[in-house]
Each structure stands twice: as C-alpha cells, then as structure tokens.
Residue, then its C-alpha position, 0 to 999 in steps of 0.5 A: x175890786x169889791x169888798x164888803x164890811x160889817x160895821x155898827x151902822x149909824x144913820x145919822x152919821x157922815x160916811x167917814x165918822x163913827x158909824x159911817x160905811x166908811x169910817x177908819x177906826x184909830x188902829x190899836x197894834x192889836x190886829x193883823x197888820x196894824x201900825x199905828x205909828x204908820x196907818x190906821x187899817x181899814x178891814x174888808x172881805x172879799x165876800x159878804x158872807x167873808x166879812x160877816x164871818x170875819x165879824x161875828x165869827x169868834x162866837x159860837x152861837x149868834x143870837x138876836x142881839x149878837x147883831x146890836x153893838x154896845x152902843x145899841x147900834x145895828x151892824x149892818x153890811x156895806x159893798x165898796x167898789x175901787x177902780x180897776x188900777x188900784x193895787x193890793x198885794x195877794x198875800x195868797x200868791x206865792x210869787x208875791x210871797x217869794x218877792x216879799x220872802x214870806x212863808x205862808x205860815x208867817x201871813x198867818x201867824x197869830x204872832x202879832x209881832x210878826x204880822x205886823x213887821x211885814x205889812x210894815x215892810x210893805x207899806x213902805x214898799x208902797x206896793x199898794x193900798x193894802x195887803x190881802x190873805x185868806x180867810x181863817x174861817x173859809x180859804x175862799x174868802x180873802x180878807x184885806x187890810x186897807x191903809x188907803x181908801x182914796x179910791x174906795x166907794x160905797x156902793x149902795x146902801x148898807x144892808x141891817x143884818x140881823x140872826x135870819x137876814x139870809x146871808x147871816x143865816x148861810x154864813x152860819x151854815x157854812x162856818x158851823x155856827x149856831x143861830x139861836x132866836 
C-alpha cells in the first residue's frame, strides 16, 4: 500500500521524533478515531493531494505562510510504502460495514464519540493496522488512521511544499480553494 502525510518537517530530527516523516503525535481524543487510552493514530491519505487537502483543507484561502507552522517549520509531504500482506480495514466497503454493523453515516459522523467507539471495537478486533474511509474533501481520496506502523517505510524523501508547489496549486483547484501570494 501507499500513503502520503503532511507533516512540519525538521531537518535535523530522526524519522520518529517531532519533526520526523514518521513521528506519531501523542493522541488527543479529539479526532476521528482516536483512543488514547489504547493507541496513538498516525493519519495518512491515499493520495498526496488526499493529505495535502486533509491538512490544509479547513482553510478557505492558502497563502505563503499557511505552509510554515508555529514553530517556523515548513510542512512538507512524505510517501510511505507498506508490504503487500499489511491489512486495513475499508471502511468504504460495504460488506466490511455489514461485518462491523456500521452505517456509512456512523464513519462519518462528526460525533466523536461515535467514531471513536468503532475504531475501538476494531482495534480490538485486531482486524488490522488501522481503518480507512473516504475523504470529507473528495470521496476519491481514502483517509486512514494507522495505530501500528511496524511495517510502514518512508519512501523517498519528503517533499517542501509551498502556495505554488504544483500539487498544492492543483489541490486547491480541486477542493475550491484560494491561494493567494
């Protein structure tokens, strides 16, 4: 499988500290399937304009320093590659929805609570490494909440992005977003 993430890129850092393509935030039981009690969430997309709408998404107008975080780091974006045996559950797959007695409304709920209670139901399935569903910004992108990243693997270096990278620049275009310079 591939994934991409945008993340605030720190040079000097190792791949799973803070700043690292593959550092795991401390969970915070604010977002979609998070159980912190259980796992910390590693989010991804299934395409890198996916994660780039993913993270800059909520803003209406991007401009240069929408792409600079609070500590003066550049986001940037990474590829991951997994081996082919690793499992995720397809949240947009109705028989999985049928196994998992879930309604598409309940994946994407913006009720917390209720997310959270099946993502915690099937980390304890042990079904897989995470759980995907599709994107609030475009249904073809697939975002994912990874709770084990054993057998994820950068893949290439991590590309800056900035308010004219040609992926940000088409990412806008498809979401309806401004980018102002």
């Amino acid at each position: 499988m591939i994934f991409y993430r945008v993340f605030p890129l720190d040079q000097n850092a190792a791949e799973d500290q803070p700043g690292g393509a593959l550092f795991v935030p401390r969970s915070k039981g604010v977002w979609r399937i998070d159980n912190p009690d259980l796992y910390d969430v590693f989010y991804v997309s299934s395409h890198l304009e996916g994660a780039i709408a993913e993270a800059f998404g909520q803003f209406s107008v991007w401009r240069p320093e929408t792409f600079i975080n609070a500590a003066g780091l550049r986001y940037s974006l990474a590829r991951y590659q997994t081996p082919g045996d690793v499992a995720v559950v397809n949240l947009d797959d109705a028989r999985e929805l049928v196994d998992l007695d879930l309604k598409p409304s309940d994946v994407v709920s913006r009720d917390r609570t209720k997310t959270q209670q099946w993502a915690r139901r099937i980390y304890l399935s042990e079904r897989g490494i995470g759980v995907g569903w599709w994107s609030y910004y475009d249904p073809e992108f697939h975002s994912f909440g990874l709770w084990n990243i054993a057998k994820l693997n950068v893949d290439g270096d991590s590309l800056p992005l900035s308010h004219v990278h040609p992926e940000v620049v088409a990412t806008a275009r498809r979401i309806n977003r401004s980018i102002i310079a």
